[in-house]
N, CA and C atoms as an extended XYZ file, in Angstrom:
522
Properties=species:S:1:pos:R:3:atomname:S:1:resname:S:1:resid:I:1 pbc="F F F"
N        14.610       16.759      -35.160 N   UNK     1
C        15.992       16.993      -34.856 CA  UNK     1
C        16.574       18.106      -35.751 C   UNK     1
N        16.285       18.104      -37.164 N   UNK     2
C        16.781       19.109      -38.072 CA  UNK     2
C        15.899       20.622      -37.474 C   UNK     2
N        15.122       20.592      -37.007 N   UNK     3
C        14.758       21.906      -36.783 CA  UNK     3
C        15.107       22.533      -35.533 C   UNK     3
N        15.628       21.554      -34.548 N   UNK     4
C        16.310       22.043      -33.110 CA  UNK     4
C        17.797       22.201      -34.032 C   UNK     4
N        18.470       21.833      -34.637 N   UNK     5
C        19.351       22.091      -35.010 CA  UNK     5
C        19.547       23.693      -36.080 C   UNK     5
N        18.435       24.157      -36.546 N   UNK     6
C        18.614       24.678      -37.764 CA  UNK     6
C        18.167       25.913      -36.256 C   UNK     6
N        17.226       25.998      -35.268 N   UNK     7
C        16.969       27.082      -34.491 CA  UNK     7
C        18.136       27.304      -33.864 C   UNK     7
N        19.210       25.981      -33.071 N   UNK     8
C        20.733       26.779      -32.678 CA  UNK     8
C        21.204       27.608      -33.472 C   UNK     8
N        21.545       27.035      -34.754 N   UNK     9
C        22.170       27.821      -35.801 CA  UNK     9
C        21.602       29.293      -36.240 C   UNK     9
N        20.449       29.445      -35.797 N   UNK    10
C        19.447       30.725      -35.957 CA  UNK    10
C        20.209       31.674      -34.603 C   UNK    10
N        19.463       30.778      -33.518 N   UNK    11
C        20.223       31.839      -32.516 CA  UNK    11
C        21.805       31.871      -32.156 C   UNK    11
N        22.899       31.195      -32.749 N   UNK    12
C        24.461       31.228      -32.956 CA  UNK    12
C        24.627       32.718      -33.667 C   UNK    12
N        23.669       32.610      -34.966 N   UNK    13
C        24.318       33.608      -35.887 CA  UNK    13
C        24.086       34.998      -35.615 C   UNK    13
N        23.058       35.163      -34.424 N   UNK    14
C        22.952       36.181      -33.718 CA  UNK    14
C        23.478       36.738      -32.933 C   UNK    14
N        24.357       36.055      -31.973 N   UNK    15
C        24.441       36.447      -30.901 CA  UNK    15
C        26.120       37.140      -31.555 C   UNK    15
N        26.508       37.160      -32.273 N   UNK    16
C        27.645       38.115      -32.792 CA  UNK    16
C        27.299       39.669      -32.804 C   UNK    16
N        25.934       39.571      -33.451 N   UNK    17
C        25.360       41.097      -33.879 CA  UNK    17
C        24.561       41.718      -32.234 C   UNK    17
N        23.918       40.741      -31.423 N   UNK    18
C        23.891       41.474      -30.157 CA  UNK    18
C        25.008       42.114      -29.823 C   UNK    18
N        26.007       41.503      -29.319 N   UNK    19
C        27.358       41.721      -28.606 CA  UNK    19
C        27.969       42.793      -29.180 C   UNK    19
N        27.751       43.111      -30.533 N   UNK    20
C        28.202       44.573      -31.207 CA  UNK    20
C        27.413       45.626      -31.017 C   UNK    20
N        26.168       45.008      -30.527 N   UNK    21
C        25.201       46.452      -30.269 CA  UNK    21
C        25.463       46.634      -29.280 C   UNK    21
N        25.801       45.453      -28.189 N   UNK    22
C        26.050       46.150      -26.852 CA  UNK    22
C        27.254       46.892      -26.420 C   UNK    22
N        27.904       46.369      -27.278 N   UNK    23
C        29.370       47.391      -27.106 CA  UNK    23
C        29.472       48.762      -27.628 C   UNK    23
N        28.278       48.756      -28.306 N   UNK    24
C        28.063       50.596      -28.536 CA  UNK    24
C        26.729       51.056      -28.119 C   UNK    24
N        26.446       50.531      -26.856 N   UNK    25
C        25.512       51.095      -26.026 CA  UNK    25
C        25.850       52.335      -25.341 C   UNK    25
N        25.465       53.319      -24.960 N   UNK    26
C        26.407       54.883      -24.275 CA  UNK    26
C        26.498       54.653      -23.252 C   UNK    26
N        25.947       53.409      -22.104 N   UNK    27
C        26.356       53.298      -21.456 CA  UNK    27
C        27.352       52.363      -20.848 C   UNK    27
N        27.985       52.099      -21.960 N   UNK    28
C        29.094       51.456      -22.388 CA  UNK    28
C        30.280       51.969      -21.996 C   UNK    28
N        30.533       53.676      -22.922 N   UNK    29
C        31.315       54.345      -23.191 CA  UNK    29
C        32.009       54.811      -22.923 C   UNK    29
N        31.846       54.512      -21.016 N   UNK    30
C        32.866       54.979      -19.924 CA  UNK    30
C        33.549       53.689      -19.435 C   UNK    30
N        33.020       52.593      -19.789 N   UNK    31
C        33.892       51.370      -19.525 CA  UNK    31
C        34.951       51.368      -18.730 C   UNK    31
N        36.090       51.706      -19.279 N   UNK    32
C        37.305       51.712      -19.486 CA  UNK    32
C        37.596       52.616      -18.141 C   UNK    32
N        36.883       53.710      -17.879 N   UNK    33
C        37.248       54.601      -17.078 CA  UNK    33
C        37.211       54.581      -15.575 C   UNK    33
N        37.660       55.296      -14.988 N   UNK    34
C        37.858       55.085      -13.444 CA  UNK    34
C        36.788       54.930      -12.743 C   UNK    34
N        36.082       54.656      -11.579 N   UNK    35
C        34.902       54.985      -11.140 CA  UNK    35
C        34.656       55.676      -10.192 C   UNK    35
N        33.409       56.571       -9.543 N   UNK    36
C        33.337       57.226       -8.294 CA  UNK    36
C        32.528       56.101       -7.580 C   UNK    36
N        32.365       55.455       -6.972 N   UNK    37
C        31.351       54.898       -5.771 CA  UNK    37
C        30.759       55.427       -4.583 C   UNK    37
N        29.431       56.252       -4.788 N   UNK    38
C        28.950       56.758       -3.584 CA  UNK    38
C        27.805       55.789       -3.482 C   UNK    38
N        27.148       56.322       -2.420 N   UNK    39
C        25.859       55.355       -1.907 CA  UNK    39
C        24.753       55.524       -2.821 C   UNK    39
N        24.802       56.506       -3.820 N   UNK    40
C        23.432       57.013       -4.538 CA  UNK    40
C        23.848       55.935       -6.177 C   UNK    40
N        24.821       55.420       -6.446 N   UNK    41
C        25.793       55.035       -7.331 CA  UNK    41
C        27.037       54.628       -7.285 C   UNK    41
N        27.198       54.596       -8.770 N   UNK    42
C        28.590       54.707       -8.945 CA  UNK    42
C        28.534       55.204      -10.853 C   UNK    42
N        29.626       55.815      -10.812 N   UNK    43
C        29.479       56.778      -11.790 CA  UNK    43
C        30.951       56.931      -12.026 C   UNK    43
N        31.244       57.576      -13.890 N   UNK    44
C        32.522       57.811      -14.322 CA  UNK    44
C        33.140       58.792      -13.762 C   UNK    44
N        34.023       58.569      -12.846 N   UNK    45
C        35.483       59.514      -12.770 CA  UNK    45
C        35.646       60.767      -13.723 C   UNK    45
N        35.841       62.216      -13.068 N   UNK    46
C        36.413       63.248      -14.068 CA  UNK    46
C        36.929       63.927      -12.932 C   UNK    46
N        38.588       64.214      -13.751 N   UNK    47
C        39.045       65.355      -12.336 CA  UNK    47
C        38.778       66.940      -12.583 C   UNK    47
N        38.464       67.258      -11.679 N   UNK    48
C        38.324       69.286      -11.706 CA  UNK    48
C        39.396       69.381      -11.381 C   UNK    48
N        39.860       70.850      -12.225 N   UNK    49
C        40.557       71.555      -11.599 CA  UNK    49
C        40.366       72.760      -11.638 C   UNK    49
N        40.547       73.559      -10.094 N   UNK    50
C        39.882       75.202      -10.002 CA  UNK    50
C        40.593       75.814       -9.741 C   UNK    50
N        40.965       77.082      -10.760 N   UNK    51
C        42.079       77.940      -10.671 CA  UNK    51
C        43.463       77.161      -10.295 C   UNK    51
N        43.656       75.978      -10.918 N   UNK    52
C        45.046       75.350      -11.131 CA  UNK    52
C        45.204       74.390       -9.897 C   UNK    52
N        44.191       74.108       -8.892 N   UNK    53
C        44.303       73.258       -8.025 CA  UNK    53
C        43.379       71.816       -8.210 C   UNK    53
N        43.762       71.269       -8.312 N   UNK    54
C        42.676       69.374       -8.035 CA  UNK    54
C        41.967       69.628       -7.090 C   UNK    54
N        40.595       69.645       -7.321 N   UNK    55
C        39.820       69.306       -6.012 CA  UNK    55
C        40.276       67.832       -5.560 C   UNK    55
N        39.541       68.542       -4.021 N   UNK    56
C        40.085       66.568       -2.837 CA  UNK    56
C        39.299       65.943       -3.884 C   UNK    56
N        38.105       66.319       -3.617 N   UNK    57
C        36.605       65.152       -4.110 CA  UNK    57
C        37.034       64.769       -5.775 C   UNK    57
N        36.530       63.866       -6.340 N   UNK    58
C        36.598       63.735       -7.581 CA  UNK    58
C        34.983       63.646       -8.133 C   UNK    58
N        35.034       64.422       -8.921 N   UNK    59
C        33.784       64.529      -10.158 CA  UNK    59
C        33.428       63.799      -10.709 C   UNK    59
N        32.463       63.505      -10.752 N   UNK    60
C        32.361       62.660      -12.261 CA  UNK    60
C        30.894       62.745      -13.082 C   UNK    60
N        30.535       61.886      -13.996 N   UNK    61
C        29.663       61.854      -14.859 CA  UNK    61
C        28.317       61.124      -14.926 C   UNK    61
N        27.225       61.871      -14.439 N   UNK    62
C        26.198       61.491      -14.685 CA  UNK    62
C        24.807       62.001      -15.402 C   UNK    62
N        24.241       61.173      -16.498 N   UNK    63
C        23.237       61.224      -17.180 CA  UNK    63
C        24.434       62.372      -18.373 C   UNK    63
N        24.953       62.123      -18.460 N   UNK    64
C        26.312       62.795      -19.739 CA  UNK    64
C        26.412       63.904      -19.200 C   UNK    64
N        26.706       64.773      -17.394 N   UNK    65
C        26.974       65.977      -17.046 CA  UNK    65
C        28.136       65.609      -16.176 C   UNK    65
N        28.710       66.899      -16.052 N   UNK    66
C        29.946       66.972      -14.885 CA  UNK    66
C        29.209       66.799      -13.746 C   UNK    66
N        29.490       66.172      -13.004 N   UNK    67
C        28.732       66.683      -11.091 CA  UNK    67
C        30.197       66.899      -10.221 C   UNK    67
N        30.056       68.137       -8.952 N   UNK    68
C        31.518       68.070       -8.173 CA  UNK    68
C        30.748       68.442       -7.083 C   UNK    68
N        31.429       68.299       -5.912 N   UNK    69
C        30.726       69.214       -4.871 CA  UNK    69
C        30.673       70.249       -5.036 C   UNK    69
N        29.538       70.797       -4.538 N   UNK    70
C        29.335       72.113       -4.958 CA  UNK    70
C        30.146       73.298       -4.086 C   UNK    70
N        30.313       73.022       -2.820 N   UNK    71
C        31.001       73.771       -1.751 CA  UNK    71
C        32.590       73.867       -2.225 C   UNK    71
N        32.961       72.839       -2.167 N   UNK    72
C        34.402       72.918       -2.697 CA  UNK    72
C        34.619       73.657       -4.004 C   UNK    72
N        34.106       73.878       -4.688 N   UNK    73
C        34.204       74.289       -6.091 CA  UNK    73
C        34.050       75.862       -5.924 C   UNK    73
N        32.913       76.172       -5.023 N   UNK    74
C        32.431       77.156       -5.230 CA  UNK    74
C        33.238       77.879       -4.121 C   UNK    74
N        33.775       77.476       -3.060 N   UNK    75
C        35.024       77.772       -2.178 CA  UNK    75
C        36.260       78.287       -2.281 C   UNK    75
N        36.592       77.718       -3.924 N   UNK    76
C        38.218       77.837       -4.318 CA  UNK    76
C        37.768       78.853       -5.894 C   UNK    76
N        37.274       79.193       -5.903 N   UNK    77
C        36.185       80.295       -6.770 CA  UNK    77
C        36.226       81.791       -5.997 C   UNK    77
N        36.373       81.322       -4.819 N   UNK    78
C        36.431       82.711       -3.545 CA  UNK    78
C        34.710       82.781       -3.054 C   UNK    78
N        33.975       82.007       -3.308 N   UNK    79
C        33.105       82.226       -2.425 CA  UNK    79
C        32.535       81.926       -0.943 C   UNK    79
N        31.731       82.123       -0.393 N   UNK    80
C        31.474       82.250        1.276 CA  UNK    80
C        29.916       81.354        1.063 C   UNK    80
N        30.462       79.689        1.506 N   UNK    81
C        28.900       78.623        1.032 CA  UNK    81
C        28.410       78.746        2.123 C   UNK    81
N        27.218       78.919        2.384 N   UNK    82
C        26.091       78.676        3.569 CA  UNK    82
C        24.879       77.887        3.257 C   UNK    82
N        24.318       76.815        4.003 N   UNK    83
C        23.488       75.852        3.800 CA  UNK    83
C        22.162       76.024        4.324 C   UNK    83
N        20.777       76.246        3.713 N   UNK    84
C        19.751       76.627        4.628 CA  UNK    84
C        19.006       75.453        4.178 C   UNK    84
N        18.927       74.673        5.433 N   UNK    85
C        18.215       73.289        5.392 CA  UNK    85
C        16.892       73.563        5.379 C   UNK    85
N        16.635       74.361        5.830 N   UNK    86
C        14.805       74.419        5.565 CA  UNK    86
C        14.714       74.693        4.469 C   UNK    86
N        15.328       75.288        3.699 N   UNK    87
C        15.209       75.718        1.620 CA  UNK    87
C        15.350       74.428        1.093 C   UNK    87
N        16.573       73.609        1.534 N   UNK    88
C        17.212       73.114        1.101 CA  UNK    88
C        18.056       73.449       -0.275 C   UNK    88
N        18.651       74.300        0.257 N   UNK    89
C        19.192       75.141       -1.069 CA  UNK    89
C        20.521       75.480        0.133 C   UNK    89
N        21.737       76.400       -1.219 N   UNK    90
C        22.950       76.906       -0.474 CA  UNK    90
C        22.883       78.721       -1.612 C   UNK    90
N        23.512       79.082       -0.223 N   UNK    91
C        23.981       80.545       -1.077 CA  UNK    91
C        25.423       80.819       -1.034 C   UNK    91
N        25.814       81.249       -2.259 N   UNK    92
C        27.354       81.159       -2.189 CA  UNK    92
C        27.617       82.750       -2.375 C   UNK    92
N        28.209       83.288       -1.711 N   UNK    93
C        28.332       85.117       -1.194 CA  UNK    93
C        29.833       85.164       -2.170 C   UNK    93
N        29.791       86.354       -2.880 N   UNK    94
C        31.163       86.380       -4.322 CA  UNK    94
C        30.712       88.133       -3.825 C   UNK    94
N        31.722       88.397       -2.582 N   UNK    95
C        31.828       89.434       -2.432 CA  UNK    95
C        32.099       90.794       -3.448 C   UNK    95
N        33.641       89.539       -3.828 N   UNK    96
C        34.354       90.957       -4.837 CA  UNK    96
C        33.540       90.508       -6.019 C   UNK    96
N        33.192       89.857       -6.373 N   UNK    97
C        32.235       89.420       -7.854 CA  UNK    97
C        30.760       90.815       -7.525 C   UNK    97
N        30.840       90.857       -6.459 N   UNK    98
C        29.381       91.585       -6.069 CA  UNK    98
C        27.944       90.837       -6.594 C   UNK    98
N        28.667       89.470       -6.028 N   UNK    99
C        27.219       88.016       -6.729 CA  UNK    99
C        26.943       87.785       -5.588 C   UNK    99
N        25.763       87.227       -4.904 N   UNK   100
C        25.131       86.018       -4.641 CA  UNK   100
C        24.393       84.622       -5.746 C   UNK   100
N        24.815       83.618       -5.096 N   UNK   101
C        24.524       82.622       -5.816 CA  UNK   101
C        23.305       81.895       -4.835 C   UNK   101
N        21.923       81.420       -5.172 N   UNK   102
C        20.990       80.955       -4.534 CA  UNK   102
C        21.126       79.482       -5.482 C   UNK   102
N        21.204       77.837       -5.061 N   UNK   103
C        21.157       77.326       -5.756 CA  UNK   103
C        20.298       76.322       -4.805 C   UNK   103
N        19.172       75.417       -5.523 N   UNK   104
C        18.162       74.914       -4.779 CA  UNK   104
C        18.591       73.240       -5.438 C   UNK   104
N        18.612       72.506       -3.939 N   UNK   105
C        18.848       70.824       -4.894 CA  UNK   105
C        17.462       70.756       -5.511 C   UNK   105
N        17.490       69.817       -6.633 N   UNK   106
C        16.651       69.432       -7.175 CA  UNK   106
C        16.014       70.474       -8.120 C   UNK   106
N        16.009       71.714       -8.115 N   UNK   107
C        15.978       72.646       -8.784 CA  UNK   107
C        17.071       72.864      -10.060 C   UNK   107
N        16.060       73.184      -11.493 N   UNK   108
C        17.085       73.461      -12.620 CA  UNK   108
C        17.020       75.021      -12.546 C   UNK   108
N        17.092       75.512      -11.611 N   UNK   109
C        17.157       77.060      -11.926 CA  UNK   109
C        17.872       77.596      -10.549 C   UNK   109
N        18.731       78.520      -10.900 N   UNK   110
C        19.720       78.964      -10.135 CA  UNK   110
C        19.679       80.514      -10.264 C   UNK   110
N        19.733       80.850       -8.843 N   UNK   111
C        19.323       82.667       -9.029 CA  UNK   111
C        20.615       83.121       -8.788 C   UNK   111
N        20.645       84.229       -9.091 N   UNK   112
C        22.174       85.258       -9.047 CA  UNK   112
C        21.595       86.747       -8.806 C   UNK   112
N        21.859       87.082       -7.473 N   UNK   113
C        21.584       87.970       -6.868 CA  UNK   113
C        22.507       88.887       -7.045 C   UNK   113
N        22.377       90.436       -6.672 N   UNK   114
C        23.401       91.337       -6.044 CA  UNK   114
C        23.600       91.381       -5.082 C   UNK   114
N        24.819       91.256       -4.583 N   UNK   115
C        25.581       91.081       -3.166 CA  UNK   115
C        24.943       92.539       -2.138 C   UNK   115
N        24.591       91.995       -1.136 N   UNK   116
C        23.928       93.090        0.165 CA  UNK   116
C        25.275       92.845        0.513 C   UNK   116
N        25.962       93.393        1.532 N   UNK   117
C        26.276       93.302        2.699 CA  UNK   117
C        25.991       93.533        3.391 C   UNK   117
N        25.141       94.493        3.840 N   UNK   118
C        24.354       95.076        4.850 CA  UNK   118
C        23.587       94.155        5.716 C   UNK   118
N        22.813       93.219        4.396 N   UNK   119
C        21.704       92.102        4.964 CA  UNK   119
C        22.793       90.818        4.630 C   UNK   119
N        22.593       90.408        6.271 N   UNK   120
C        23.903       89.359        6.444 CA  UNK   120
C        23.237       88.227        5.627 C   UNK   120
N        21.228       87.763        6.153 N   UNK   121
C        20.864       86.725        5.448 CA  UNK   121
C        19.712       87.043        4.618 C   UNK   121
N        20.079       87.721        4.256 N   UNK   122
C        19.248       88.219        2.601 CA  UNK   122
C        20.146       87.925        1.216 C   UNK   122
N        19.484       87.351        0.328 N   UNK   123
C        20.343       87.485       -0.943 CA  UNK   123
C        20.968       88.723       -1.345 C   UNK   123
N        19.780       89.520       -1.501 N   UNK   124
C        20.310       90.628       -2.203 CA  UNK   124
C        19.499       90.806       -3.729 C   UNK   124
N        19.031       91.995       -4.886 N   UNK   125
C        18.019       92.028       -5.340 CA  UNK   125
C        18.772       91.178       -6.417 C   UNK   125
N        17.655       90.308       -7.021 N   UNK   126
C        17.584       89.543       -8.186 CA  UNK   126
C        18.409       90.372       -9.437 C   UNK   126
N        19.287       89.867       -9.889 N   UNK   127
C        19.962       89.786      -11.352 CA  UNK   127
C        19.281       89.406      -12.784 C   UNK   127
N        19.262       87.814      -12.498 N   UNK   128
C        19.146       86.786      -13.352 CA  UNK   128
C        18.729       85.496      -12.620 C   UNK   128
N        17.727       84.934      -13.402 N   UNK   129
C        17.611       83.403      -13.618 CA  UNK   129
C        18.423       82.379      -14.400 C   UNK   129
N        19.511       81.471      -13.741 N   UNK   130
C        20.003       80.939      -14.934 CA  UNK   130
C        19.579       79.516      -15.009 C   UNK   130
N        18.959       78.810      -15.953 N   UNK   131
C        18.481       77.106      -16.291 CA  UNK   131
C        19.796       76.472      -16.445 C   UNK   131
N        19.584       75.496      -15.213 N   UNK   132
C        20.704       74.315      -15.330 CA  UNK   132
C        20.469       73.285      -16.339 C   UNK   132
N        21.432       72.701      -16.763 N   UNK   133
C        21.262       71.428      -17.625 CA  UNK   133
C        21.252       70.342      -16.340 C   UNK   133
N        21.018       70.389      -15.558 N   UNK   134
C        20.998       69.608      -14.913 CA  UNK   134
C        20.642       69.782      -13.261 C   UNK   134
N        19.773       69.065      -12.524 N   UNK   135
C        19.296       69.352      -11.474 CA  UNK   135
C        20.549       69.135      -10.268 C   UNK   135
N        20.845       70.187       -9.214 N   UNK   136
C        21.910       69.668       -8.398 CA  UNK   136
C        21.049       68.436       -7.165 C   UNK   136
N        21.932       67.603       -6.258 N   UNK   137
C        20.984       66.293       -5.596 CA  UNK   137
C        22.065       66.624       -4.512 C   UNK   137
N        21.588       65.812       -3.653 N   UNK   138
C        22.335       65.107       -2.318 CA  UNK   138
C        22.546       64.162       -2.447 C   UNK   138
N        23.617       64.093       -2.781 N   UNK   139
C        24.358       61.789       -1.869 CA  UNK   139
C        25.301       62.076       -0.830 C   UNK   139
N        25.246       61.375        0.322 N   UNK   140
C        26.374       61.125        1.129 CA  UNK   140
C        26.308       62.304        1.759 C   UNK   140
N        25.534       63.548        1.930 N   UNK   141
C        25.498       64.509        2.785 CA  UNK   141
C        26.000       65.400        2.160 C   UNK   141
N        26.362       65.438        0.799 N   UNK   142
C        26.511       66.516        0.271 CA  UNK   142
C        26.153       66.930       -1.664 C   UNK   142
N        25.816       68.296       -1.678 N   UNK   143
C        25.563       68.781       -2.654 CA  UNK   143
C        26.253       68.541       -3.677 C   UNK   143
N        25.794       67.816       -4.787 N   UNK   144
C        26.584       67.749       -6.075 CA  UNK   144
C        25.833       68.535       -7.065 C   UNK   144
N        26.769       69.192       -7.761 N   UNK   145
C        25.874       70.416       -9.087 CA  UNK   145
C        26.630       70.351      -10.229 C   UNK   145
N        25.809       70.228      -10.870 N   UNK   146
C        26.601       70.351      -12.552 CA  UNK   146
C        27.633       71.954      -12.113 C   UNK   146
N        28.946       70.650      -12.958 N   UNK   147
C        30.199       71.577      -12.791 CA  UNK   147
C        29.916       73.403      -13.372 C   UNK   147
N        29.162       73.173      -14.339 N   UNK   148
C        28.600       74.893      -14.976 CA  UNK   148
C        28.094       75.565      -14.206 C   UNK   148
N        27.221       75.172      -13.064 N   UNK   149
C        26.930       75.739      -12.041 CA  UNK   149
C        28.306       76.682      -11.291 C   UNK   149
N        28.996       76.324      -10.718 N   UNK   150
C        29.967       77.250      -10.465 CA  UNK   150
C        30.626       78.639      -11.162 C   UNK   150
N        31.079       77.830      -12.747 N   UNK   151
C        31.433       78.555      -13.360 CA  UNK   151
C        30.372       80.043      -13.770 C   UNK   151
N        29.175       79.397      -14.020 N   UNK   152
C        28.254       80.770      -14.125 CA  UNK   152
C        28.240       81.534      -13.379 C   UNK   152
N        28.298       80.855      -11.823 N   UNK   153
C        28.467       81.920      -10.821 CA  UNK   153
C        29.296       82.883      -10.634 C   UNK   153
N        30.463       82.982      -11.294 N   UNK   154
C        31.259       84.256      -11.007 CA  UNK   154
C        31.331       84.390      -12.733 C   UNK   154
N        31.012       83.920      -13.530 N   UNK   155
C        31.404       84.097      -15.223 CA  UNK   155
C        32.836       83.902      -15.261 C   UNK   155
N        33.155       82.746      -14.671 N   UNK   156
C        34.578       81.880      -15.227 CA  UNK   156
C        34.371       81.321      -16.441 C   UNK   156
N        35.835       80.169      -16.867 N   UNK   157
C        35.698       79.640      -18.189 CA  UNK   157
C        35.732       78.753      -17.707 C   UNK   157
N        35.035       77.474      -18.595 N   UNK   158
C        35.171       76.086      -18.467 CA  UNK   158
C        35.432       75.332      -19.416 C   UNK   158
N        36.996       73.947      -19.669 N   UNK   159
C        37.252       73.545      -20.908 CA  UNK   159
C        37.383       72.295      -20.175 C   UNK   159
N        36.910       71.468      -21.391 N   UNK   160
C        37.164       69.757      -20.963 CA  UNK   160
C        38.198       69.276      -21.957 C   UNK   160
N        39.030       68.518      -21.540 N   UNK   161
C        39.865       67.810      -22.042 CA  UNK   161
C        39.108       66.429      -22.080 C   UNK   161
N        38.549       65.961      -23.236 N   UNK   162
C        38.628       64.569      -23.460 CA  UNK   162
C        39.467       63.444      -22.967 C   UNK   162
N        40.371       63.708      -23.488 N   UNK   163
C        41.816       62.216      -22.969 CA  UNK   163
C        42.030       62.245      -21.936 C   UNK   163
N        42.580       63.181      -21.018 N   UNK   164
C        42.335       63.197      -19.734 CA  UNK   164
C        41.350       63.284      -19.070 C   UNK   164
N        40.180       62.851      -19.640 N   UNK   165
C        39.138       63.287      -18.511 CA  UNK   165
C        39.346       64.245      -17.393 C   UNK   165
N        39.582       65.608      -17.649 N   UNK   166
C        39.506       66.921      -16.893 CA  UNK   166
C        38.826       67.876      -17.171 C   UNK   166
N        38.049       68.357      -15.844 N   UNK   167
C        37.505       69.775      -16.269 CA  UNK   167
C        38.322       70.839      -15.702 C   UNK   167
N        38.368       71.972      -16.829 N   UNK   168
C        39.564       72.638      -16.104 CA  UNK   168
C        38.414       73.891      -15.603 C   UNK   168
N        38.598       74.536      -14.762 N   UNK   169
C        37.581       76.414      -14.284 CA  UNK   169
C        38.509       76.988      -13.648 C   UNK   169
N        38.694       77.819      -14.691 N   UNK   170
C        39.409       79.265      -14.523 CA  UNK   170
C        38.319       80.734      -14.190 C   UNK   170
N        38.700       80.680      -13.002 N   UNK   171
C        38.179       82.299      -12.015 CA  UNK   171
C        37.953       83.451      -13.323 C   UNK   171
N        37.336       84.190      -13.200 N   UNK   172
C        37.527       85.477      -13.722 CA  UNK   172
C        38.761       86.223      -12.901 C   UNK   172
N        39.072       87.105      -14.492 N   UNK   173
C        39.934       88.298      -13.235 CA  UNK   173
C        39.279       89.254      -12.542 C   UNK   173
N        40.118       89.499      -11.029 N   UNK   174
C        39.368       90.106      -10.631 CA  UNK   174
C        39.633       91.572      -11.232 C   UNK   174
């Protein structure tokens, strides 16, 4: 009897120091915060805002990155999104930027072309390679890309506000 008693008291005095580790688990750390619910998840809430407007969609946080749609973002940026399902990739046309953007789901590497016009579906000759921190995916039928993805594409700025959970992307001038 004293030793079923002395093992509660073993596992009592523990279970204080679990419950503190779990409360500073990182995936903890969004607790508090709003949620997105798609079919691939559900994930922390962050609002964008591009060139001073709220996107519809709301952003949020996964594996510690921004994700937004990528079309919308890259839309109110001034670009022209086109989807080539056999790549499975999108190109985003930044006329006056004189960019093409080639961005492949599942791919950490994102090309940045010079704008053809001439060749309606040609990129246009290679620039740069830029490495994502993060691979863009499909849920729900559409492209989500780390929020930096955009911004590289035309060389905007990008600032996060902590407390508000906001990302703000400001356009370059033209």
């Amino acid at each position: 009897m004293l030793k079923r008693v002395m093992i509660v008291a073993l596992i009592l005095s523990f279970i204080p120091a679990v419950a503190e580790r779990q409360r500073e688990r990182p995936d903890n750390k969004y607790k508090e915060w709003p949620m997105v619910h798609l079919d691939c998840g559900t994930f922390p809430a962050v609002r964008i805002i591009v060139a001073r407007q709220e996107t519809e969609a709301r952003g949020f946080i996964r594996n510690g990155r921004s994700f937004l749609p990528a079309r919308e973002a890259l839309e109110r940026l001034g670009g022209k999104v086109t989807w080539v399902q056999s790549q499975k990739a999108f190109y985003a046309r930044f006329p006056r930027r004189d960019r093409t953007v080639r961005v492949t789901v599942r791919s950490r590497n994102m090309r940045i072309y010079r704008y053809d016009m001439d060749k309606k579906y040609s990129a246009g000759r290679l620039v740069r390679t830029v490495r994502l921190d993060a691979a863009p995916f499909v849920c729900e039928g559409r492209v989500f890309a780390p929020v930096r993805t955009a911004v590289d594409a035309v060389s905007g700025k990008i600032t996060y506000d902590r407390k508000s959970r906001t990302v703000y992307i400001t356009p370059p001038r033209s």
